[in-house]
N, C-alpha and C positions, 0 to 999 in steps of 0.2 A: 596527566591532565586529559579531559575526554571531553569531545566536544559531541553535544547535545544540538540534536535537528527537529524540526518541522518536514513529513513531506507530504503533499496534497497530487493525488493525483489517482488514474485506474489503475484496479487490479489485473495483471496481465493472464493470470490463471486460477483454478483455483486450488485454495492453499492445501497442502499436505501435509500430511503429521509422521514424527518420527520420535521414536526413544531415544533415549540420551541418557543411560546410567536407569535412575529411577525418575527420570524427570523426560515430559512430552512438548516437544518443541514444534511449534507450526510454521510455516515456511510458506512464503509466497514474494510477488515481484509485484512492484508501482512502477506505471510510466507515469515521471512527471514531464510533464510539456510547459516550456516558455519559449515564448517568440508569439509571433504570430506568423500567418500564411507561410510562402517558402524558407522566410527564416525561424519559424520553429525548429525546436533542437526538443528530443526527448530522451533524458535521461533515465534507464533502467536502475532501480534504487530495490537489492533484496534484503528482504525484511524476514528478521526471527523475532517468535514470540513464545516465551518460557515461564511457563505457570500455569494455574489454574485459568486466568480469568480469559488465557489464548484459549484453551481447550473448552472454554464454555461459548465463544463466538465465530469458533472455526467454520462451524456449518454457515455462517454468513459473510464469510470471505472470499467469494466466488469472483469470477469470469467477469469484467468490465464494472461494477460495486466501485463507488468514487469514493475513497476515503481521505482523512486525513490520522496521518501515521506519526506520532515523536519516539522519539529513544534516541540510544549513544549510536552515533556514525563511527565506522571504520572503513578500511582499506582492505582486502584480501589481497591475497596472490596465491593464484593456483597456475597449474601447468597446463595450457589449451593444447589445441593441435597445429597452432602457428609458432609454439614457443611458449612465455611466459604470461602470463595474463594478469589485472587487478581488475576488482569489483566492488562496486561501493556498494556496502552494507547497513542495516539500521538493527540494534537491536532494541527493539521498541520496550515501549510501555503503556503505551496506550494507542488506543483507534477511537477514531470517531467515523462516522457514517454518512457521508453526507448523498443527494439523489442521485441517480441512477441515469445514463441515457436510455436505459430499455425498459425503464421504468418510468412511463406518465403520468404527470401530475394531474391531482384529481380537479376535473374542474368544478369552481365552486358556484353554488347558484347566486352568489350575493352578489354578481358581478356586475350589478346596478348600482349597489347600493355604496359603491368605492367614491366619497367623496372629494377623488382629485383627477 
């Protein structure tokens, strides 16, 4: 059984590519944040993407890019330097793109013309 996620949040770097046999895998990290003010929690969520359609959006996976990311969640465990570690993983299947904070919105001149 595999449970399928939603996660909305920035990209913490930007993404890298790596071989895998005959197949190129892109790799990068989402902070997703819920809470608000001092009780926000953000959760580190890394994310692979395998196939073509990673390797044709990778160059727009950069450094703070607000995405929304789905694919199959798992669990890792790898060995850190305190001992044993897990890390929650996605391996996705799609991105969507949503604004940017370093990115301004364009102001529009119709802003008269908004009737509410």
């Amino acid at each position: 059984m595999s449970i399928y996620a939603t996660c909305h949040g920035n990209i913490g770097k930007d993404a890298a590519s790596r071989s895998v046999g005959q197949h190129t895998v892109i790799e990068f990290s989402v902070a997703c944040t819920h809470g608000f003010g001092e009780k926000a929690i953000t959760t580190w969520v890394r994310v692979q993407g395998w196939g073509q359609y990673w390797s044709t959006i990778a160059d727009k996976l950069k450094k703070g890019k607000e995405v929304i990311v789905q694919g199959e969640v798992y669990e890792r465990e790898y060995q850190g330097k305190s001992g044993p570690q897990k890390s929650l993983e996605l391996k996705a299947t799609s991105c969507r793109f949503l604004g940017s904070k370093k990115e301004p919105v364009a102001a529009s001149d119709d802003a008269g013309d908004v009737p509410f």
